[in-house]
Chimera marker file (.cmm) of the C-alpha trace (Angstrom):
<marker_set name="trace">
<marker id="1" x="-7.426" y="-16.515" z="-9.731" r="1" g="1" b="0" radius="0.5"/>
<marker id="2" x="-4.311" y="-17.002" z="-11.704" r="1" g="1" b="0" radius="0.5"/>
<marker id="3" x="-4.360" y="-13.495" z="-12.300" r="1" g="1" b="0" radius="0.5"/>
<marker id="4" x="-4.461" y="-11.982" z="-9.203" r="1" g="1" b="0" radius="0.5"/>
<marker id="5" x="-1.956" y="-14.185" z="-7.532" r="1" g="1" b="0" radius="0.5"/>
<marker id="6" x="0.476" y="-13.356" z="-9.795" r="1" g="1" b="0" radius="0.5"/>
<marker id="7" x="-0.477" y="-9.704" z="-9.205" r="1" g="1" b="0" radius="0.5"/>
<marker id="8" x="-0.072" y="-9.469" z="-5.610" r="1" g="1" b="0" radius="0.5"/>
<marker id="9" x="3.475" y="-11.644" z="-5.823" r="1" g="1" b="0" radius="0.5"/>
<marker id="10" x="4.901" y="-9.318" z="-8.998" r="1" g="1" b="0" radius="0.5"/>
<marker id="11" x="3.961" y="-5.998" z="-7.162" r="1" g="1" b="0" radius="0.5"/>
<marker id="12" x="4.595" y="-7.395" z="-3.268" r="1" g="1" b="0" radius="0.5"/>
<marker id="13" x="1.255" y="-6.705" z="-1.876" r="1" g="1" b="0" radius="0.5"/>
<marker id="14" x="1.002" y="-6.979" z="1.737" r="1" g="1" b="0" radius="0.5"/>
<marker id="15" x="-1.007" y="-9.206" z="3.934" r="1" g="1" b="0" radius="0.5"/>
<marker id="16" x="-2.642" y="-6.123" z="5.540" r="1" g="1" b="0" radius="0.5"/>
<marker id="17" x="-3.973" y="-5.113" z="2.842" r="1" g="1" b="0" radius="0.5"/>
<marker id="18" x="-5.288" y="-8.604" z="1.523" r="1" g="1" b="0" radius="0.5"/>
<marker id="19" x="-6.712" y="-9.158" z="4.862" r="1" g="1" b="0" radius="0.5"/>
<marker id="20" x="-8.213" y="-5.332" z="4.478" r="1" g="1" b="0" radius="0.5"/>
<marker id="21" x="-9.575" y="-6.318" z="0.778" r="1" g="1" b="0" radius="0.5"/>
<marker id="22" x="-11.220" y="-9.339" z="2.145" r="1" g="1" b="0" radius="0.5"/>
<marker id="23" x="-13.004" y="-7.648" z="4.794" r="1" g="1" b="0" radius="0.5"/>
<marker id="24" x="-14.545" y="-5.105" z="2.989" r="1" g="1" b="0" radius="0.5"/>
<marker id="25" x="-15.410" y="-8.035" z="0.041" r="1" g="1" b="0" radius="0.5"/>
<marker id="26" x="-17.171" y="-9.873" z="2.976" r="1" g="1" b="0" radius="0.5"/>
<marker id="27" x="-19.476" y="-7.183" z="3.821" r="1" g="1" b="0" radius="0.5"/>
<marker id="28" x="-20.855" y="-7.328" z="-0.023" r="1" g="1" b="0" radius="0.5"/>
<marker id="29" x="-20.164" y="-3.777" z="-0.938" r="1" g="1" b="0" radius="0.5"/>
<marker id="30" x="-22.036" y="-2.647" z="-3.920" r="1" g="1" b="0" radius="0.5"/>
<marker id="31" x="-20.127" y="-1.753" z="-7.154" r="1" g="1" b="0" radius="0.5"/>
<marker id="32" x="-20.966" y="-0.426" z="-10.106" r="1" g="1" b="0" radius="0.5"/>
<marker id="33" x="-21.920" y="-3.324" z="-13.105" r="1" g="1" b="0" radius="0.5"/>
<marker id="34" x="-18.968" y="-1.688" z="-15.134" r="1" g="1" b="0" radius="0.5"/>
<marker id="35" x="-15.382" y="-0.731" z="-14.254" r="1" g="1" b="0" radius="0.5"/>
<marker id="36" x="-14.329" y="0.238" z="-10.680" r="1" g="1" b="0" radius="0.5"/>
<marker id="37" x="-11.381" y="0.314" z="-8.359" r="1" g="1" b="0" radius="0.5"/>
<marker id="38" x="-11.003" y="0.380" z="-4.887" r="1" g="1" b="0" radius="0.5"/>
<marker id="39" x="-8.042" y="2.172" z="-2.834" r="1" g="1" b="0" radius="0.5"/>
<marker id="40" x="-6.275" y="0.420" z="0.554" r="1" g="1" b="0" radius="0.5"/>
<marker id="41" x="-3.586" y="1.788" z="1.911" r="1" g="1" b="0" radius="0.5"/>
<marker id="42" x="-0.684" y="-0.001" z="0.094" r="1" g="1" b="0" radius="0.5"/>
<marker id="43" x="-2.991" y="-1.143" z="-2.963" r="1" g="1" b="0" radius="0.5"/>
<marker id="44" x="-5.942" y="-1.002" z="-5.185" r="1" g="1" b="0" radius="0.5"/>
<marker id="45" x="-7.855" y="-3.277" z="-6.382" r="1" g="1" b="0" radius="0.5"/>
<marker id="46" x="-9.585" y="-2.372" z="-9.580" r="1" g="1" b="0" radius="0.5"/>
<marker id="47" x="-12.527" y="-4.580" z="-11.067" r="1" g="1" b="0" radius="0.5"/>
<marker id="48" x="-15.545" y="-4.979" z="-13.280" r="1" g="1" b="0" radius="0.5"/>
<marker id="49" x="-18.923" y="-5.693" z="-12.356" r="1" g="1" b="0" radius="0.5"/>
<marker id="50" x="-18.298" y="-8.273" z="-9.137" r="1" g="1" b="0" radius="0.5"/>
<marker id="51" x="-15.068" y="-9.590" z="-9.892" r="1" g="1" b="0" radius="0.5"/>
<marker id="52" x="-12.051" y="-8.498" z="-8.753" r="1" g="1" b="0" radius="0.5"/>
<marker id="53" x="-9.532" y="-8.131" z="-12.242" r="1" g="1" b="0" radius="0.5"/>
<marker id="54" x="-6.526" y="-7.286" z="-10.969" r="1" g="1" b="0" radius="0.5"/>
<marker id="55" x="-4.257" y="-5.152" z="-8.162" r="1" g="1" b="0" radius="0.5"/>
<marker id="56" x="-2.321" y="-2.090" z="-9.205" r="1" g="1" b="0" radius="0.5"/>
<marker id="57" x="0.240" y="0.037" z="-6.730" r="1" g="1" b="0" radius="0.5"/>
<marker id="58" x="-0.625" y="3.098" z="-5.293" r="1" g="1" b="0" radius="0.5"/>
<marker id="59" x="1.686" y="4.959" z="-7.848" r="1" g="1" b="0" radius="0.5"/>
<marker id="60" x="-0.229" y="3.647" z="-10.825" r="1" g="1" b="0" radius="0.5"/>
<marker id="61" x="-3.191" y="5.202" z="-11.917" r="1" g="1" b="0" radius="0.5"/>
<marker id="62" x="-7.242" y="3.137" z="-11.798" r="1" g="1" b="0" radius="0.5"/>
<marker id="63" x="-9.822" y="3.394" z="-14.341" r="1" g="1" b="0" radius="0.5"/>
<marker id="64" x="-13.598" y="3.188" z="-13.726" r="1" g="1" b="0" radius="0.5"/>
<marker id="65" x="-15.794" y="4.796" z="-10.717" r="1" g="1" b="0" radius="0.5"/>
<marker id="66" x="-14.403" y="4.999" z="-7.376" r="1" g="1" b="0" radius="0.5"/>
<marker id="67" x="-15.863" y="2.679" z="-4.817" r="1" g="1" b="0" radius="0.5"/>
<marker id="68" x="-15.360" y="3.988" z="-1.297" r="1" g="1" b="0" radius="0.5"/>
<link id1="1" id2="2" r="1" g="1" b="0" radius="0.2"/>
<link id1="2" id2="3" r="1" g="1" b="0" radius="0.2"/>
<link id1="3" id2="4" r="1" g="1" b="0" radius="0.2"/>
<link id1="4" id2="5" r="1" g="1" b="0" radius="0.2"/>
<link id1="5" id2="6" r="1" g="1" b="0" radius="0.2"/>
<link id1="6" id2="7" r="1" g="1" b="0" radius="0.2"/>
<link id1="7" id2="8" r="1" g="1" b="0" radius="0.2"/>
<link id1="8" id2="9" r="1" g="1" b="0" radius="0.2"/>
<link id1="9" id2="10" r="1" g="1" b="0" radius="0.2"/>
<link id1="10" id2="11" r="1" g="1" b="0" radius="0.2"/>
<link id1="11" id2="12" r="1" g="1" b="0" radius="0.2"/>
<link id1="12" id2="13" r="1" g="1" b="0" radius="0.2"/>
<link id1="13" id2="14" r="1" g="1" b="0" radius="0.2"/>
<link id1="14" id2="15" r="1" g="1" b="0" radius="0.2"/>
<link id1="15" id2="16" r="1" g="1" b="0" radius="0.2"/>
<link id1="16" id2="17" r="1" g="1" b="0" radius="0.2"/>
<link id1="17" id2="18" r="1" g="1" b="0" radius="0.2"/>
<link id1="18" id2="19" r="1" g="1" b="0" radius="0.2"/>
<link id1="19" id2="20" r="1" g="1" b="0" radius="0.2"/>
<link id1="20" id2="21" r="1" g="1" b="0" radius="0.2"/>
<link id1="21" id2="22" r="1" g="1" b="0" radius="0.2"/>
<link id1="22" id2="23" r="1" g="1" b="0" radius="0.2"/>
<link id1="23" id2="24" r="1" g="1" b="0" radius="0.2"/>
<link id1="24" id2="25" r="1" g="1" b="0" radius="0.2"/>
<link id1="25" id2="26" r="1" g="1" b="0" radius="0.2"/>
<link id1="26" id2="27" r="1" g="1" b="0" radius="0.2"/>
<link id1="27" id2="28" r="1" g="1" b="0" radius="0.2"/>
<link id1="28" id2="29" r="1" g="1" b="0" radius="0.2"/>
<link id1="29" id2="30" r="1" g="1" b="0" radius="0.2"/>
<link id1="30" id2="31" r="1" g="1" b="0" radius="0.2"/>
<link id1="31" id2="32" r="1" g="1" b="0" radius="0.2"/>
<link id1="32" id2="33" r="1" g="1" b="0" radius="0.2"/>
<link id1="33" id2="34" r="1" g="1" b="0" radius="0.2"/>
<link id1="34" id2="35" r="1" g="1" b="0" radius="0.2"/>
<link id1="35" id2="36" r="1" g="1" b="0" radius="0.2"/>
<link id1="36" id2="37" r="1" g="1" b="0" radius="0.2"/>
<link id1="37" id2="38" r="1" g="1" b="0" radius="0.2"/>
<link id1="38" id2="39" r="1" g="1" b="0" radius="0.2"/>
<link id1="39" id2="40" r="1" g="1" b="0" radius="0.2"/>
<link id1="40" id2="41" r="1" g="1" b="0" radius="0.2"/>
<link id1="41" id2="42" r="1" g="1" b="0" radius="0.2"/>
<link id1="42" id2="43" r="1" g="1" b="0" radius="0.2"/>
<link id1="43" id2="44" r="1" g="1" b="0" radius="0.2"/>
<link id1="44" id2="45" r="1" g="1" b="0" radius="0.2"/>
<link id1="45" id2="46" r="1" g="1" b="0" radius="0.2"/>
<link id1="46" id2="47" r="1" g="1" b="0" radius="0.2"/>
<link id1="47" id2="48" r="1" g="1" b="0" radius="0.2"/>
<link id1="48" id2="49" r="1" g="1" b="0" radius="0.2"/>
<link id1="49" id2="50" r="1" g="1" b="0" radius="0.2"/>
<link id1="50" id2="51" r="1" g="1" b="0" radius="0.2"/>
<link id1="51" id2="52" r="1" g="1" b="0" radius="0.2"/>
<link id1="52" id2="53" r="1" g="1" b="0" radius="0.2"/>
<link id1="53" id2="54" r="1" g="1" b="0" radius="0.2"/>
<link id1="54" id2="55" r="1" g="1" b="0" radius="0.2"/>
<link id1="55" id2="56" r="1" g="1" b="0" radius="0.2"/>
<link id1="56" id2="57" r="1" g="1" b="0" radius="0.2"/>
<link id1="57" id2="58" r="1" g="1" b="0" radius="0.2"/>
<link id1="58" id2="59" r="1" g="1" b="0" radius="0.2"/>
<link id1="59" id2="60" r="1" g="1" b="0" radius="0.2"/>
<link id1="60" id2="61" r="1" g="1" b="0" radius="0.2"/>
<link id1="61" id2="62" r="1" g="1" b="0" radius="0.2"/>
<link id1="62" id2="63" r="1" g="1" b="0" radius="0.2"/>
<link id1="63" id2="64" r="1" g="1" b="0" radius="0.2"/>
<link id1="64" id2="65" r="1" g="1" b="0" radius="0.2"/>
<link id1="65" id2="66" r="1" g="1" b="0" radius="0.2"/>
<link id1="66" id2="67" r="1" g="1" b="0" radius="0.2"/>
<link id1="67" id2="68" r="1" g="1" b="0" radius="0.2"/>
</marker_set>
């Protein structure tokens, strides 16, 4: 959790999009068991299995399968 709070203060993530990322994590989306990422609007969240690793910008580029 260390992590990602240090992600979203570094890159300035906004609260729409954490409050978007949390809605979509409550409806327990299925994800692949290896790497994925997910694009918001001003973020995306890339992970591995369930967790959530880390946040990226929309400028940088994600690794794994694309969740949508």
């Amino acid at each position: 959790m260390a992590h990602l709070h240090l992600r979203i203060r570094d890159r300035s993530i906004r609260l729409e999009d954490l409050e978007g990322m949390l809605w979509w994590l409550n409806t327990n989306p299925e994800v692949p068991h290896g790497r994925w990422f997910k694009r918001f609007p001003g973020m995306t969240i890339c992970g591995e299995g369930e967790l959530v690793k880390t946040f990226l910008l929309p400028r940088q580029a994600a690794t794994g399968e694309e969740v949508l």
